[in-house]
DRENMAR-336067 format. One line per field, with one value per residue (C-alpha): residue number from 1; residue in three letters; x, y, z. Coordinates in steps of 0.001 Angstrom, whole numbers. Layout:
N
pos <- NUM	...
code <- ALA	...
east <- X	...
north <- Y	...
up <- Z	...
***
This chain:
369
pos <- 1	2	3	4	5	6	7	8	9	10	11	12	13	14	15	16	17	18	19	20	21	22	23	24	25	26	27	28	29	30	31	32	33	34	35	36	37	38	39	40	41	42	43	44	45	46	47	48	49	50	51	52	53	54	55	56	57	58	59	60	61	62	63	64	65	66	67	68	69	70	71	72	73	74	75	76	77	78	79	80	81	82	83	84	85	86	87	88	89	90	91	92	93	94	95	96	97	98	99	100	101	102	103	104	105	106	107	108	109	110	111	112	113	114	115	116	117	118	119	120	121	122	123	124	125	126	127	128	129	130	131	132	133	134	135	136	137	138	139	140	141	142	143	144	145	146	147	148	149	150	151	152	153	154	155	156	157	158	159	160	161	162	163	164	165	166	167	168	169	170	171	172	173	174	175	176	177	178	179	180	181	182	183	184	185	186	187	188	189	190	191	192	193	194	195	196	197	198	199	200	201	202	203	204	205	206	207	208	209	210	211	212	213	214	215	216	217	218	219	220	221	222	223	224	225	226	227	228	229	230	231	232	233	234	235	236	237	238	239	240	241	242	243	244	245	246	247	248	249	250	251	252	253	254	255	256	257	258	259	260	261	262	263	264	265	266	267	268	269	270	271	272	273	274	275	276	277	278	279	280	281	282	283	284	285	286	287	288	289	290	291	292	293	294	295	296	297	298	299	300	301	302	303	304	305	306	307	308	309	310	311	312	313	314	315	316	317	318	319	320	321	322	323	324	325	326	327	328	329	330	331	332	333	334	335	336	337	338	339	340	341	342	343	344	345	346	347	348	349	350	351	352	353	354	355	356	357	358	359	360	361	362	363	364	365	366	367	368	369
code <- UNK	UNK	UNK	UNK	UNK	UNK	UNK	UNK	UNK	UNK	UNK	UNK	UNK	UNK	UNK	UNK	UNK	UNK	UNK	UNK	UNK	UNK	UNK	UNK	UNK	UNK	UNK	UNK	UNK	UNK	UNK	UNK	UNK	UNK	UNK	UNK	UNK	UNK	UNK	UNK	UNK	UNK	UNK	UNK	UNK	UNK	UNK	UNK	UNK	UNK	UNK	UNK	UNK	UNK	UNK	UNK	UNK	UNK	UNK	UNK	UNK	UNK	UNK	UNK	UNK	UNK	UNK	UNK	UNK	UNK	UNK	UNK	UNK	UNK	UNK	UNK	UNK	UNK	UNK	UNK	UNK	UNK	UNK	UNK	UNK	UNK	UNK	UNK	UNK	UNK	UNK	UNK	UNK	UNK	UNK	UNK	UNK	UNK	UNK	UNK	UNK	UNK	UNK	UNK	UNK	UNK	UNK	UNK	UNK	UNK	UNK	UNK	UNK	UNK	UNK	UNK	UNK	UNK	UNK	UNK	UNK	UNK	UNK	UNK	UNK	UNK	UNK	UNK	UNK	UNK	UNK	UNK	UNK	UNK	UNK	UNK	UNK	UNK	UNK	UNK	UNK	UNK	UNK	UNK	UNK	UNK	UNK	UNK	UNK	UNK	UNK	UNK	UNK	UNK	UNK	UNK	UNK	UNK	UNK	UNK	UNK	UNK	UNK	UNK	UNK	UNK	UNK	UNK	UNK	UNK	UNK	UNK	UNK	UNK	UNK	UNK	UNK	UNK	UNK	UNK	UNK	UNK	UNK	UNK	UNK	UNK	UNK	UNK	UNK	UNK	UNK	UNK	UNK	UNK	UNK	UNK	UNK	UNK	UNK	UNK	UNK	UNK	UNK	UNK	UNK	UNK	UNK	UNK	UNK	UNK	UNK	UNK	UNK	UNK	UNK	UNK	UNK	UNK	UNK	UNK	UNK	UNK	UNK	UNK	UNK	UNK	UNK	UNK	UNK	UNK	UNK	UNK	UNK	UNK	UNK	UNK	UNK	UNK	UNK	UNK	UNK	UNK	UNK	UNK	UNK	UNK	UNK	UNK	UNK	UNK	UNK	UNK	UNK	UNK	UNK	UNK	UNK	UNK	UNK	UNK	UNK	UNK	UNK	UNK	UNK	UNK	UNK	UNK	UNK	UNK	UNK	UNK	UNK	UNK	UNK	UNK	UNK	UNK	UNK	UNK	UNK	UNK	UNK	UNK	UNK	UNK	UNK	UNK	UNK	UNK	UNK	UNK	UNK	UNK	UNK	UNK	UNK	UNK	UNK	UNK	UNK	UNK	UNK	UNK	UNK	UNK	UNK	UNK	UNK	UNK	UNK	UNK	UNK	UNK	UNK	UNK	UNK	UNK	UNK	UNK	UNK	UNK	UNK	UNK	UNK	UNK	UNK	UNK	UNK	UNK	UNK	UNK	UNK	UNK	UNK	UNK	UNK	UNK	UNK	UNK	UNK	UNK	UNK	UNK	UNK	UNK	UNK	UNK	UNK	UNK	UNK	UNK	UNK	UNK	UNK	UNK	UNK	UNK	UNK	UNK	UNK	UNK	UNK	UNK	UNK	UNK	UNK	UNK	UNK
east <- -122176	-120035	-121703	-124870	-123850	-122525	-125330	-126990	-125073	-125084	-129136	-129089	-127708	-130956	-133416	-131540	-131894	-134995	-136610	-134286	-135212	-139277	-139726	-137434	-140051	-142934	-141602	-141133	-144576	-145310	-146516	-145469	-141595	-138801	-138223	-142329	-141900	-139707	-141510	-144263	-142551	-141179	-144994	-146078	-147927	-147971	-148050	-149892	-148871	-150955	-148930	-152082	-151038	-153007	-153000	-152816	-149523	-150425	-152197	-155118	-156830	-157448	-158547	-157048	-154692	-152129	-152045	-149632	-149714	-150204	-147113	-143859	-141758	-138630	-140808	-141656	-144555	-145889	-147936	-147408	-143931	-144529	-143991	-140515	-137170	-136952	-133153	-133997	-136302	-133526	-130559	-133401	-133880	-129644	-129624	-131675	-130164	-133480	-131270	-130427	-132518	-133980	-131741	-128831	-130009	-130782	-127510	-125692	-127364	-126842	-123291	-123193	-125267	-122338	-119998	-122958	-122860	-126047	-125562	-126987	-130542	-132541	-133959	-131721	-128191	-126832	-125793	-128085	-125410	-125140	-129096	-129239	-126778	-128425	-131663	-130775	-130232	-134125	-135250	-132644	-133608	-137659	-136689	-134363	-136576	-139656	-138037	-136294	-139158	-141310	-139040	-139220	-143046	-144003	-142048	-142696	-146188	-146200	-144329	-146894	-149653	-148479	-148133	-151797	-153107	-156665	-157424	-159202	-155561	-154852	-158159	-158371	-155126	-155179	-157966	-156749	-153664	-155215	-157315	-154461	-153113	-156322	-155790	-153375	-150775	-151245	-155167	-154276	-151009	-153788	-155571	-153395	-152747	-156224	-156318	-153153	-151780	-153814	-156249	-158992	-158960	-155274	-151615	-149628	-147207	-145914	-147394	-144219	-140501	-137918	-136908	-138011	-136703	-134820	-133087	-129885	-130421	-131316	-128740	-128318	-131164	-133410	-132358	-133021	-136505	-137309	-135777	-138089	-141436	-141431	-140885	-143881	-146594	-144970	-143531	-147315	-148715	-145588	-145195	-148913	-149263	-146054	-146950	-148941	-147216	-144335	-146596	-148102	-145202	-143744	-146752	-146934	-143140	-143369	-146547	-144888	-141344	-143696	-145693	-142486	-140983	-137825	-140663	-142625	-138847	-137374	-141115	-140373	-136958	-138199	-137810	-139276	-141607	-139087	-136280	-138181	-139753	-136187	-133564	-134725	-137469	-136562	-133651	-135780	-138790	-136492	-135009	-137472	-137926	-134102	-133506	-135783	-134244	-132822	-136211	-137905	-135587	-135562	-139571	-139882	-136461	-137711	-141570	-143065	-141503	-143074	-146571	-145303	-142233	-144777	-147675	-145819	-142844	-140062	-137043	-136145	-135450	-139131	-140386	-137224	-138971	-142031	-141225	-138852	-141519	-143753	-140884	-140072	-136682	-135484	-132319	-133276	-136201	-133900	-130922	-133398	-135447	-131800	-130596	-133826	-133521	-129473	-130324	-133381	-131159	-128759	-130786	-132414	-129269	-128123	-131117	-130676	-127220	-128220	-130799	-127459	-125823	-128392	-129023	-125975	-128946	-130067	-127847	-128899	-126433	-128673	-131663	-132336	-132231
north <- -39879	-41579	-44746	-43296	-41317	-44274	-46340	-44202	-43743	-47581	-47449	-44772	-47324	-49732	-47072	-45531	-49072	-49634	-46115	-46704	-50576	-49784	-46716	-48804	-51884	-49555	-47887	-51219	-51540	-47774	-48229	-45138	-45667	-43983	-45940	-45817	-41716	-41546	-44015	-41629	-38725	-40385	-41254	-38063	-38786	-38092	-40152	-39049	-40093	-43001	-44280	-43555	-42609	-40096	-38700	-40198	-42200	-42504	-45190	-42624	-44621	-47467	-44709	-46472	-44721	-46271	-47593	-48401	-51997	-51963	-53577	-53360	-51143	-53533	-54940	-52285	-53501	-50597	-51669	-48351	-49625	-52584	-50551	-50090	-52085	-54484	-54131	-49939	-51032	-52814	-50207	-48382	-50520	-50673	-46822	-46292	-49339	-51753	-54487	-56017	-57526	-55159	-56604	-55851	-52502	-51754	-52908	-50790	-47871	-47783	-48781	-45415	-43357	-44352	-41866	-39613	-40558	-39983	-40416	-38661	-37473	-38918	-36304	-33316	-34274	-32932	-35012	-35337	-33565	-30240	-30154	-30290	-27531	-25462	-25802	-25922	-21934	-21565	-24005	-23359	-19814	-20065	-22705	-20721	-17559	-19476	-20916	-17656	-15965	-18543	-18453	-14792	-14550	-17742	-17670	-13928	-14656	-18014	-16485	-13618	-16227	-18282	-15200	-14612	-17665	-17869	-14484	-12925	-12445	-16277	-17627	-15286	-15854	-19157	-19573	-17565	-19528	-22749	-21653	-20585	-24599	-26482	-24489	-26464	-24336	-25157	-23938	-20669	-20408	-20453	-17711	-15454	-15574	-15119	-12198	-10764	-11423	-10301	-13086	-11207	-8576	-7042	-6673	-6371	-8922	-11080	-14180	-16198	-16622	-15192	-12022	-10052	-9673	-6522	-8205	-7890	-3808	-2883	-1557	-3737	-2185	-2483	-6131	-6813	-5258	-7321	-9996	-9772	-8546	-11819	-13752	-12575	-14747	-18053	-17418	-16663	-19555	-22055	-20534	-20077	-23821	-23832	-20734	-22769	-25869	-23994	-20890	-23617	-25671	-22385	-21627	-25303	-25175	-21817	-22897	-25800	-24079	-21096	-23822	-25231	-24426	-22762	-19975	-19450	-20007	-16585	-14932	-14622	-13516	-10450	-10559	-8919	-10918	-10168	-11378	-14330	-14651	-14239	-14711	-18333	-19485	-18554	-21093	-24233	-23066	-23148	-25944	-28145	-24813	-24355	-27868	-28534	-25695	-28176	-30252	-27137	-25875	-29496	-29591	-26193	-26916	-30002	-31578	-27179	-26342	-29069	-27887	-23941	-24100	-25535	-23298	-20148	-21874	-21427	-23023	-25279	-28874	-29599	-28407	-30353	-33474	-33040	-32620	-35843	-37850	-36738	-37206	-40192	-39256	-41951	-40511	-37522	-38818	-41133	-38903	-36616	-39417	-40405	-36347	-36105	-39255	-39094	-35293	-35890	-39319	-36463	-34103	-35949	-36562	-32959	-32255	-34990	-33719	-30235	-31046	-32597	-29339	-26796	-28895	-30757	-32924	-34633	-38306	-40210	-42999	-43994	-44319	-47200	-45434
up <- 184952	182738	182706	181943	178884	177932	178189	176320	173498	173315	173405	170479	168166	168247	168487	165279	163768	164320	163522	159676	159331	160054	157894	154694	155201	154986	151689	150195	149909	148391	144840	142296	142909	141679	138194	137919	137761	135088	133327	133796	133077	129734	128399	129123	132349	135499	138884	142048	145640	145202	142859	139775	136611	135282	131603	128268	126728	123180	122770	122436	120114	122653	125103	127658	130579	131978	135710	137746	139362	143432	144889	146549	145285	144248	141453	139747	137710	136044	132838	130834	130681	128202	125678	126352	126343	129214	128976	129772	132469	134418	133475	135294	137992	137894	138564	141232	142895	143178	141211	144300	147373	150070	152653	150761	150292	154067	155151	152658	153274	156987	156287	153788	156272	159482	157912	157080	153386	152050	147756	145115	145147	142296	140405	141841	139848	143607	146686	149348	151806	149614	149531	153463	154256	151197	153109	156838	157480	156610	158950	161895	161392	162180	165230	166324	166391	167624	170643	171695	171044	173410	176161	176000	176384	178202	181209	182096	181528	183790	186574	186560	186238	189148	191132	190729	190288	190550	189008	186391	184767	184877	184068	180944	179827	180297	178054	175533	175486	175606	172409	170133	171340	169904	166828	164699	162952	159528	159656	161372	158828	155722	158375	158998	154812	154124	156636	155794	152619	150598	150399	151084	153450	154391	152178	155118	155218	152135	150914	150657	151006	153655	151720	149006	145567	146119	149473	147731	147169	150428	153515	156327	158239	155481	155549	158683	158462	155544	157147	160768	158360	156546	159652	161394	159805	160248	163306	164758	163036	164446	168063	169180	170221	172019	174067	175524	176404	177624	179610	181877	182491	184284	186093	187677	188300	190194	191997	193501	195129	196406	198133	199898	203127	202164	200812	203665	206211	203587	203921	207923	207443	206019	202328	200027	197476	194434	196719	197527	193993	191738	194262	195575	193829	190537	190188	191330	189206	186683	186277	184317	182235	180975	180261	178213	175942	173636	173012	172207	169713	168284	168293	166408	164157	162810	163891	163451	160239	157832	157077	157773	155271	152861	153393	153553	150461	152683	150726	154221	155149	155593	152092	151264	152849	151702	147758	147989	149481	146544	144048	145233	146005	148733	149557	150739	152387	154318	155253	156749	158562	160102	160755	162543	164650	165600	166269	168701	170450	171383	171780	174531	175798	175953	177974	180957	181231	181524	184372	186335	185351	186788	189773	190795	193161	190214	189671	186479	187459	190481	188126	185535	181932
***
């Protein structure tokens, strides 16, 4: 087992590498950069992800708007800057670091981002590192709900399914499941707004945030309550897909032990169904279940909480994302892009090594990785 873990830890390091060194090509070609928004923001303009410049900079009379020059974004062309001091425009430049050739660049950041040094975000006056553990509770907190919650529901729900397959119980729930999957989360998040928030029909939950204002006021109980009442729309809007996923994955896992011999062997022997059912199949249904434990809480930590955190303004890591990717802000838009990669690498590591841990059987060193 050691070799394997080995191995790959030792295949994390290229896959890291080349997940960093395709997304900082890509971004060299972005228009609307950094130095191009506070260019904009100087003028009195405004730039949209496109890199457009909208409004006016006073040259009214001309009627003409400034536009922002389509290229990669180490040049930094932008022609509402001539105007201004070159010598400004490369102090700029200096600043955010885009003095020096994209190479160079790369190989320092990774070299920064080794020791988990992530810099100063751009616009924030804060390092990247205090912005990620100011954010982080928000977004461990719905993944971590979400995939207990999932567990909870799914496997009861695919053990009872597999026990009656082919009824009127599995066929409807099944396709009630399988529904709530096509739906994608951020359409059933504006939904359950609409429906709930007072958007047009009900005021029963709150539109936004993870507390209310008067948080502070309340006893623990009432905490808690306001706590759980303000989880209940996102959580429904991220966890409905998974249900899914994670519902039929039991079913199909239980369906194939009952099918096996040992079954039918403890069947003659007298057992009862729950005997058979929890006390032998249970553990082999399982085992594809529990392990992937960690991917699931990774899936709903990081890949669900994007388009929720936004839609609902939940102060987490993927709002965090998706304002510094608007902004501009490289650093944070990097040190997340490399949290979220290391994090998955082990991750996926975590979960191989739990299979061999549930099911001594299972021998990863016999096996090409």
């Amino acid at each position: 087992m050691g070799a394997y873990i080995l191995k790959r830890l030792l295949l994390m390091i290229p896959t890291l590498l080349g997940i960093m060194l395709m997304t900082f090509a890509v971004i060299q070609f972005v228009p609307g950069g950094p130095v191009e928004q506070v260019i904009a923001k100087m003028q009195g303009t405004d730039t949209d992800s496109t890199g457009r410049v909208s409004g006016n900079t006073g040259n009214e009379a001309g009627g003409q708007q400034n536009q922002a020059i389509p290229g990669d974004a180490t040049s930094f062309k932008y022609r509402g800057a001539q105007g201004l001091d070159p010598e400004f425009i490369k102090s700029l430049e200096k600043q955010f670091g885009f003095d020096k050739p994209a190479p160079e660049r790369f190989m320092k950041m990774i070299g920064d981002y080794i020791t988990f040094d992530f810099g100063e975000s751009y616009f924030r006056d804060r390092s990247v590192i205090s912005l990620i553990v100011e954010k982080m509770p928000v977004s461990i907190s719905l993944g971590l709900w979400l995939t207990l919650i999932q567990y909870m529901v799914s496997i009861p729900l695919g053990i009872r399914k597999a026990v009656n397959d082919g009824s009127t119980f599995d066929v409807w729930t099944s396709g009630v499941i399988i529904i709530g999957y096509a739906i994608p989360s951020f359409i059933l998040a504006i939904m359950l707004i609409v429906v709930f928030s007072g958007g047009s029909y009900f005021s029963w939950f709150p539109l936004r945030g993870l507390t209310s204002d008067n948080f502070e006021s309340l006893s623990w109980f009432g905490k808690i309550m306001d706590y759980a009442w303000h989880l209940v729309l996102p959580l429904i809007a991220m966890g409905i897909g998974g249900f899914a996923t994670m519902t039929l994955l039991t079913k199909n896992s239980f369906l194939d032990e009952i099918r096996k011999q040992y079954v039918t062997t403890a069947r003659a022997k007298g057992l009862t169904e729950s005997q058979v059912l929890y006390g032998h199949v249970f553990r082999n249904a399982m085992l594809l279940v529990i392990s992937g434990f960690p991917g699931a809480f990774l899936g709903a930590f990081f890949t669900g909480s994007l388009l929720i955190e936004t839609v609902f303004s939940l102060d987490g890591l993927g709002y965090l994302t998706y304002k510094a990717a608007l902004d501009r802000d490289y650093p944070i838009v990097f040190a997340n892009l490399y949290i979220f990669t290391l994090v998955g690498l082990v991750i996926g590591l975590i979960s191989d090594l739990m299979y061999t841990w549930i099911d001594p059987r299972i021998d990863f060193e016999r096996r090409d990785v």
